[in-house]
C-alpha positions in Angstrom: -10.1 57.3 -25.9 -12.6 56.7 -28.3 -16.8 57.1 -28.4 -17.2 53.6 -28.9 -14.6 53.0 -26.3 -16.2 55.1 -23.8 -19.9 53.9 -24.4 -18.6 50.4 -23.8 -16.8 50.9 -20.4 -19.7 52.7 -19.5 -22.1 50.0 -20.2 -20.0 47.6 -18.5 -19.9 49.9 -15.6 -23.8 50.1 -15.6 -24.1 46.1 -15.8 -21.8 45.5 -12.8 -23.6 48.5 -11.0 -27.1 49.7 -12.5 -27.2 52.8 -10.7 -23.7 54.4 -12.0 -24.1 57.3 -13.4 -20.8 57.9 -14.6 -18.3 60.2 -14.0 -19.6 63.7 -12.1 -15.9 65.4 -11.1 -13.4 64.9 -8.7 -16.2 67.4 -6.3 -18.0 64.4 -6.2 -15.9 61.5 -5.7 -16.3 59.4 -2.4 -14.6 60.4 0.5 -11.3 58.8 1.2 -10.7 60.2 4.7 -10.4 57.4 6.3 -7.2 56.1 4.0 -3.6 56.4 6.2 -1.7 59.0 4.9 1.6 57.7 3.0 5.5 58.6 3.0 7.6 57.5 0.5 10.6 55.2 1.9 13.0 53.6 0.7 13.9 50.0 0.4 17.2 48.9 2.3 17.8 46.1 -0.5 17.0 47.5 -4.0 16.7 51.0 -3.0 13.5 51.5 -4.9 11.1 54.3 -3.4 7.7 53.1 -2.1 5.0 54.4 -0.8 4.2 53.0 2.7 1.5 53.9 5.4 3.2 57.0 7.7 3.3 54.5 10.7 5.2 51.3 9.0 7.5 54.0 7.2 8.4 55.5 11.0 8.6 52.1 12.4 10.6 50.7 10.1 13.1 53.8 9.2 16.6 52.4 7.6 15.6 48.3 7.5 12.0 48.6 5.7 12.3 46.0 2.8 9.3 46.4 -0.1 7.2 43.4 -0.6 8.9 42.5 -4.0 12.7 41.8 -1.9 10.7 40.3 0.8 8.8 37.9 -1.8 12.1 37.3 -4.0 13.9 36.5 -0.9 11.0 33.9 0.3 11.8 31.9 -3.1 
């Protein structure tokens, strides 16, 4: 990416939050602890891998349909 790319993204970064001081390494980078862990499973009807809380993917092992068969389906 470019300077003037860069400078822009930033300054939109700083007008939506005035005390981002940009990028500081991944050392630095909020805690995400509290995120479920995730499995990949996959879908009974297009057999497409996705990534699915541990939980749903043990809950649902053989019959867990992704959101896009489940919305498809709906139509």
């Amino acid at each position: 990416m470019s300077r003037r790319k860069d400078r822009r993204r930033f300054g939109a970064m700083r007008r939506l939050d005035p005390d981002y001081n940009g990028f500081r390494g991944f050392s630095r980078e909020p805690d995400r602890s509290g995120n479920a862990p995730l499995e990949p499973i996959a879908c009974s009807v297009c057999a497409r891998k996705r990534n699915v809380p541990r939980g749903v993917a043990l809950e649902k092992d053989g019959n867990f349909v992704c959101a896009s068969c489940t919305a498809e389906s709906a139509d």
